[in-house]
C-alpha positions in Angstrom: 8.0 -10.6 -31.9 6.3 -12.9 -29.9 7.4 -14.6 -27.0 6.7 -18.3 -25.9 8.9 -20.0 -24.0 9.0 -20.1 -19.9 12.8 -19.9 -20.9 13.5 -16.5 -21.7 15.3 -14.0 -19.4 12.9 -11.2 -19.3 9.9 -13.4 -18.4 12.0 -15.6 -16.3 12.4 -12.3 -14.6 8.8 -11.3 -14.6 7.8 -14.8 -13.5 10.2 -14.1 -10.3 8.1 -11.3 -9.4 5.3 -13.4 -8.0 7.3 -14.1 -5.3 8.1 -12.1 -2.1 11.8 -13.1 -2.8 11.9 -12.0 -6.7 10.6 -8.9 -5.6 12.8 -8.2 -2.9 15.6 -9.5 -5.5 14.8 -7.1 -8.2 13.7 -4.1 -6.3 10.7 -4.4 -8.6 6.9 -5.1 -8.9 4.1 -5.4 -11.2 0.8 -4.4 -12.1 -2.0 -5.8 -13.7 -4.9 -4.0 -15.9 -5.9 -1.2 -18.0 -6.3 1.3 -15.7 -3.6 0.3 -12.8 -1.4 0.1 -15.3 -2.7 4.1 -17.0 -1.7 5.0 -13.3 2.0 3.5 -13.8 2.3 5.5 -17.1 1.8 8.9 -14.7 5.6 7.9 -12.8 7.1 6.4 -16.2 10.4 6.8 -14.4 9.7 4.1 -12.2 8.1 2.2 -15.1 10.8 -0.3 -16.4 8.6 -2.7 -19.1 5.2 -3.1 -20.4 4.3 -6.6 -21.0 1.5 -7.2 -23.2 -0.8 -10.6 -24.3 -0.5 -11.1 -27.8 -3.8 -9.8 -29.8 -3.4 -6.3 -27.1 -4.5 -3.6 -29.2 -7.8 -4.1 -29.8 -9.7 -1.4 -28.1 -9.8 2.4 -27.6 -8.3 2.4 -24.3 -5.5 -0.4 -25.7 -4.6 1.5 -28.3 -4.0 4.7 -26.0 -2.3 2.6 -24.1 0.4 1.5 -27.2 0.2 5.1 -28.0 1.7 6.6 -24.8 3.8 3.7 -24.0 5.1 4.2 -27.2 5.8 8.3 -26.3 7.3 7.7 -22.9 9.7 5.0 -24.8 9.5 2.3 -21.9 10.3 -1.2 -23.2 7.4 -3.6 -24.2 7.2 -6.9 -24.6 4.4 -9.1 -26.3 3.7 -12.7 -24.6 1.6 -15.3 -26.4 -1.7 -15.7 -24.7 -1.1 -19.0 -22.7 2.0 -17.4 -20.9 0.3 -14.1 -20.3 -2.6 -16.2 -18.8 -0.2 -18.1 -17.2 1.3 -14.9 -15.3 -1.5 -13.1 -14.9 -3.7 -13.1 -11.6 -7.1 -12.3 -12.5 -9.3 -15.0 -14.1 -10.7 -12.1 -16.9 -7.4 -10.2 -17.6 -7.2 -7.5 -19.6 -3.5 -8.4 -21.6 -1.3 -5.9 -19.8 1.1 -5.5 -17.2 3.4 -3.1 -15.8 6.8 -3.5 -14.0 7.3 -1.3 -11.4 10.7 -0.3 -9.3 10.0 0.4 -5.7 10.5 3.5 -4.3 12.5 3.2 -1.4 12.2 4.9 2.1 13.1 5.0 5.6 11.9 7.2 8.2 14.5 9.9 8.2 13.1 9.9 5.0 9.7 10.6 5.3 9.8 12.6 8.5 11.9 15.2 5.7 8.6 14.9 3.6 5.5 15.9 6.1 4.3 19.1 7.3 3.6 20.6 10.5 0.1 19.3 10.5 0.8 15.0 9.0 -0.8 11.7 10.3 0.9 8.8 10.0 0.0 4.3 10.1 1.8 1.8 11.7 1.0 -1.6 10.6 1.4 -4.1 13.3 1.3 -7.3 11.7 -1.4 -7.1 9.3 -1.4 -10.1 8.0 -4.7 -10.1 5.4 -3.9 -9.4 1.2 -7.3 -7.4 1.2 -7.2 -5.9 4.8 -3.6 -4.2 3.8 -4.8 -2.9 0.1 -7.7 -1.4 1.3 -6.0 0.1 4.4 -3.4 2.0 1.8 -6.3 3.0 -0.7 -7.7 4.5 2.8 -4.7 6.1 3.9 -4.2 7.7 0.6 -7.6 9.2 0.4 -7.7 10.4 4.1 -4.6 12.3 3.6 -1.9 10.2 5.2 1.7 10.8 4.7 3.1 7.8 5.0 2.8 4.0 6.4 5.3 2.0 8.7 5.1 -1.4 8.1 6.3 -3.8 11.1 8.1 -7.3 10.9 5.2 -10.3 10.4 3.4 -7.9 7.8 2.2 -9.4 4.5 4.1 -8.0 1.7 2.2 -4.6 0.6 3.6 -5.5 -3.4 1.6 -8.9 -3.4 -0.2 -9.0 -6.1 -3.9 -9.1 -4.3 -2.6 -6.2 -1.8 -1.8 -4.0 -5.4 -5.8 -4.8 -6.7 -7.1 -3.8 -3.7 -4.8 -0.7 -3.4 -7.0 0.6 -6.6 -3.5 2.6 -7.5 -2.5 3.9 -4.0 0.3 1.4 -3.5 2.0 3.2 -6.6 2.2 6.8 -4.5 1.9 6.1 -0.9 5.5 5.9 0.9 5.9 2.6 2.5 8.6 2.3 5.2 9.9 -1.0 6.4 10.1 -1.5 10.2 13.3 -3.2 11.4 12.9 -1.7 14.9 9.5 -0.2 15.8 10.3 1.0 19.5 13.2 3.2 18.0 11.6 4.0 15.3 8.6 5.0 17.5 11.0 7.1 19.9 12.1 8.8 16.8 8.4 10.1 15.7 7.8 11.2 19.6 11.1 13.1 19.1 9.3 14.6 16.1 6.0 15.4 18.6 4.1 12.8 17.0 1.6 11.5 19.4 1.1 7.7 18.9 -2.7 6.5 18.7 -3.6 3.2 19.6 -7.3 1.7 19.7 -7.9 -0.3 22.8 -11.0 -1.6 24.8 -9.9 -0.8 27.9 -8.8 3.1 26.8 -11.0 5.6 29.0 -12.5 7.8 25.5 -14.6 7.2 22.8 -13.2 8.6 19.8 -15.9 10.9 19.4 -14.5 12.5 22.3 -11.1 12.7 21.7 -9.3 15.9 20.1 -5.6 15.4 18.4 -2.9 17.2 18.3 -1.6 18.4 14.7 0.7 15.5 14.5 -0.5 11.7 14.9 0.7 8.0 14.0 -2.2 5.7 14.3 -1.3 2.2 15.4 -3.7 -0.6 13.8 -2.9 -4.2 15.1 -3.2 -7.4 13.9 -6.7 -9.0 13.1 -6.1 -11.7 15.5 -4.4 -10.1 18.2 -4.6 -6.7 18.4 -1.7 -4.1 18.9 1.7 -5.8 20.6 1.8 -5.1 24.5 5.6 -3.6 22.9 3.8 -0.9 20.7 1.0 -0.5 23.4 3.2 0.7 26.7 4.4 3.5 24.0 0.8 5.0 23.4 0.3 8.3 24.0 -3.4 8.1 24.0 -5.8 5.0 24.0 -9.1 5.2 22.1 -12.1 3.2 21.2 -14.8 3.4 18.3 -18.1 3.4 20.1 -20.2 0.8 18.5 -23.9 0.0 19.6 -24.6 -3.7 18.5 -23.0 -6.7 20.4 -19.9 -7.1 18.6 -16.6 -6.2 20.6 -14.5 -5.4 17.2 -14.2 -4.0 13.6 -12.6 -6.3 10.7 -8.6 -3.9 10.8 -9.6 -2.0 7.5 -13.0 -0.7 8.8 -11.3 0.9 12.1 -8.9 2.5 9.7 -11.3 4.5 8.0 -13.6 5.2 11.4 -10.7 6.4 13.4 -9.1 8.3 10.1 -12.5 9.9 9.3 -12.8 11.0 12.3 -8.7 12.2 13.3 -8.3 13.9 9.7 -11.7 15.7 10.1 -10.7 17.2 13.5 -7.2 17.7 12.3 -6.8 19.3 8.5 -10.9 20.4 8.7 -11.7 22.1 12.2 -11.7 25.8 12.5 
């Protein structure tokens, strides 16, 4: 059966997902595209529906996808093409979707998940779609643990955050700040040193050497790391940079500083 109308509960439900407050509602999100979606199939726990444009099928990689959506038994629902199009974010889709619970943590949480060597992120009011995807993707293939998330953040599960992710935001454990300076104390309890990039700290970061556990602070593209997160750092440091500019777009310094912290880390002798 196809489905056309606006009207019905399961895309009135799906629709609601496009919205911070649909997603909060449900506990759920979605993901759009062959391979995302492929991804999805690997935690079919998590996987609640498939939703599909009508005509889906096609191809190779469509009909693998019926195939194994078919074998892990998750729901799936065919849309005609104008409400498909109409959900879907991407001007050339590709006729599928995934929904998605959320897997939900807290610190306590995660601090019972990493090692005795772990680096962990704390997002202080990122505020960019494509500055917060590609700072998970990052984290995910430096070897991060986990990522704190502060109040003022954009939502990691909007729907230009997941492209950018390329996958990540499906594995990487995402924790939800209600108060960073406790939740700070707690990870210093835990001898995590907290890392913040500042002009005015005394090393490069060439220079610097870490201690086996870290939580890197990256601030907000317009204003930097709050003065409330800043009086807590254990260690300043700045990215050397030769040219004229003072600063790095947020998602850049990520991946300089992690490069650089997970290679002296996890790969030093």
């Amino acid at each position: 059966m196809v489905i056309e109308s606006r009207q019905n509960r399961q895309v009135k439900e799906l629709f609601s997902l496009k919205t911070n407050k649909g997603r909060r509602k449900l506990n759920q999100y979605y993901v759009e595209g062959i391979k995302i979606v492929f991804e999805s199939l690997k935690i079919p726990d998590r996987v609640t529906k498939i939703f599909y444009r009508d005509g889906f099928g096609a191809t190779i990689d469509e009909k693998k996808m019926l195939d194994q959506v078919e074998k892990l038994n998750i729901e799936s629902i065919t849309l005609n093409s104008d409400l498909f199009n109409e959900m879907s974010d991407t001007q050339e889709s590709q006729g599928v979707l995934a929904v998605v619970t959320k897997e939900n943590w807290d610190l306590n949480k995660l601090l019972g998940e990493v090692k005795e060597k772990s680096t962990l992120l704390i997002l202080d009011r990122i505020q960019d779609p494509g500055n917060m995807g590609t700072i998970i993707r990052t984290a995910e293939a430096f070897g991060v643990s986990g990522i704190i998330l502060c109040k003022g953040s954009v939502d990691p599960y909007n729907s230009k955050v997941i492209r950018s992710t390329m996958g990540s935001v499906l594995r990487m454990p995402l924790v939800f700040s209600n108060d960073i300076s406790l939740e700070i104390e707690l990870l210093k309890n835990e001898k995590f040193d907290v890392l913040v990039t500042s002009l005015d700290a005394n090393k490069n970061l060439d220079k610097m050497s870490f201690d086996n556990r870290n939580v890197l602070v990256i601030g907000n593209e317009a204003n930097g790391v709050s003065e409330e997160i800043q009086s807590t750092s254990d260690k300043l440091l700045k990215i050397p940079m030769i040219g004229k500019s003072e600063s790095l777009n947020a998602a850049i310094a990520t991946s300089i500083v992690l490069y650089d912290l997970q290679t002296k880390v996890f790969l030093s002798n």
